[in-house]
N, C-alpha and C positions, 0 to 999 in steps of 0.2 A: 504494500500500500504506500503512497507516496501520500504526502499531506503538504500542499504549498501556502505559506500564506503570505499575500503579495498587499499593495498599494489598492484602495476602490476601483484607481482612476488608470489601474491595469489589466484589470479584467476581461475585458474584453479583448484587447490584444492577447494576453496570455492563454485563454479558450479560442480565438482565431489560429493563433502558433499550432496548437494542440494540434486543432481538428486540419489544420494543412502537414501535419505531417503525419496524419494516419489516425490520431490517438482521441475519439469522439466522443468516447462513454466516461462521463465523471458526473461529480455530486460540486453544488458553490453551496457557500454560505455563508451567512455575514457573522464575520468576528468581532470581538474590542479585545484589544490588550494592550501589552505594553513590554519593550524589548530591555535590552538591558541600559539604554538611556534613563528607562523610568520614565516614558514620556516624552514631552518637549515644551519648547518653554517662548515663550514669542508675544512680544509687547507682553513683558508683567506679565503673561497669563502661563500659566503652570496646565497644561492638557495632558493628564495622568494616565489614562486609559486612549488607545487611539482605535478610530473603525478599520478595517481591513477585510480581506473576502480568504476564505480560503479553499482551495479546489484539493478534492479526495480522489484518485484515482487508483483501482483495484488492475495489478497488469503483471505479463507474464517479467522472470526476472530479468529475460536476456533484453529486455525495453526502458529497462529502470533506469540507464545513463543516458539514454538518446530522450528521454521524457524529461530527464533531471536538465539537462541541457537548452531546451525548449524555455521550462517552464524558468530556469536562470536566463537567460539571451532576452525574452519575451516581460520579465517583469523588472527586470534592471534599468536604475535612475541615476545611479552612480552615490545617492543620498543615502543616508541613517535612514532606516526603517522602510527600506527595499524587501524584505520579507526575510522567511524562514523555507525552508524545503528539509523533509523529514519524510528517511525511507524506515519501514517497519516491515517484517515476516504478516504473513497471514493464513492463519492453518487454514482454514477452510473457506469456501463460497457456496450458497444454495442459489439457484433461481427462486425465489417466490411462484411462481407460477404453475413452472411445470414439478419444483420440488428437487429438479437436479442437481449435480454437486461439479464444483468447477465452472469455470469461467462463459 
C-alpha cells in the first residue's frame, strides 16, 4: 500500500500523473496535520494543523518505485510541506462484491 500525502493545490496533477502512467485505481481524502515544522507561521499567525489530501493506492510490489516516482515528480514544490509518501506490506485484499481475494 503506498499512502501519499501531498499539497490540496496538487491533487489533481498528482491523480493526472497516476492515471497517464497506467496507475487508475486509488482512494483521496482530505487530511489536516502537521509535519515536523509544527505548522507554519505567516503574518503573526501561528496555523498548527494544515489541510492536505492524501491518495491510498493498493499495487502489485514490482510498481511501488515507478508509482513512488510519479506521485514525488507530480506533487513537488521545492517548499516545506510538499508531503509524505509511505510504503507498507498488505497481507491480504477481498473484492467486496464478488468476495475474491487478490487484487
Amino acid at each position: 500500500m503506498i499512502r501519499a500525502i501531498v499539497r490540496p493545490e496538487k491533487i489533481e496533477k498528482t491523480v493526472d500523473a497516476l492515471e497517464n502512467a497506467g496507475h487508475v485505481a486509488l482512494t483521496k481524502i482530505d487530511v489536516v496535520g502537521r509535519g515536523k515544522q509544527k505548522g507554519i507561521h505567516h503574518n503573526d499567525i501561528h496555523y498548527d494543523e494544515l489541510h492536505k489530501r492524501m491518495i491510498m493506492l493498493v499495487v502489485e510490489d514490482e510498481k511501488v518505485d515507478s508509482i513512488v516516482d510519479v506521485l514525488a515528480e507530480s506533487a513537488f514544490t521545492g517548499n516545506f510541506g510538499d508531503g509524505k509518501i509511505f510504503v507498507s506490506s498488505v497481507e491480504k485484499v477481498y473484492t467486496v462484491r464478488t468476495k475474491s481475494e487478490g487484487l
